[in-house]
C-alpha angles and dihedrals in degrees: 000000000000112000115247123211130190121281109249090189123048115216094268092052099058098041081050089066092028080069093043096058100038091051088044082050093053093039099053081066084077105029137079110279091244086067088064087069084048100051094046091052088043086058082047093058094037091054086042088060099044103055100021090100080054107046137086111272083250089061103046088046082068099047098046090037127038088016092054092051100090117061117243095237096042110131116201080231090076099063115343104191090048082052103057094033087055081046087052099044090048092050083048089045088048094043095052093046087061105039084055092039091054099043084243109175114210107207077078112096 
């Protein structure tokens, strides 16, 4: 029997994203190709807020701590190099939270 686990999104919730990304989607069409970085951390933050009162402690440590670390509002054109070394240390910070999550061990290639 598969194991089921509790929902972190409702239904509303998650059609509430579901629109989000598809009109991002829609939008980036029109916009400058940086926004498209912008539009995917504000989902993220979007999803962050949504589940952080459903989640483990290590979870929402994540989601109030490495992904708050970029500003909303943060463009790669301000300063290119501190925007993609804050994307590289979330997408460490994210890597290292699952590996821990899923019990990974990393001596496995």
């Amino acid at each position: 029997m598969p194991k089921t686990t509790p929902m972190v999104l409702s239904e509303d919730e998650a059609l509430e994203l579901l629109a989000f990304l598809v009109t991002a989607a829609r939008t980036q069409l029109d916009e400058a190709s940086e926004y498209g970085s912008l539009r995917l951390l504000t989902a993220a933050n979007r999803l962050a807020d949504a589940v952080a009162d459903r989640v483990s402690p290590a979870t929402r440590a994540l989601l109030t701590g490495p992904l708050r670390q970029i500003p909303e509002l943060a463009v790669r054109t301000a300063d290119p190099a501190g925007y993609a070394a804050g994307l590289d240390d979330l997408c460490r910070a994210v890597g290292e939270h699952l590996v821990g999550h899923f019990g990974v061990d990393r001596r496995v290639p």
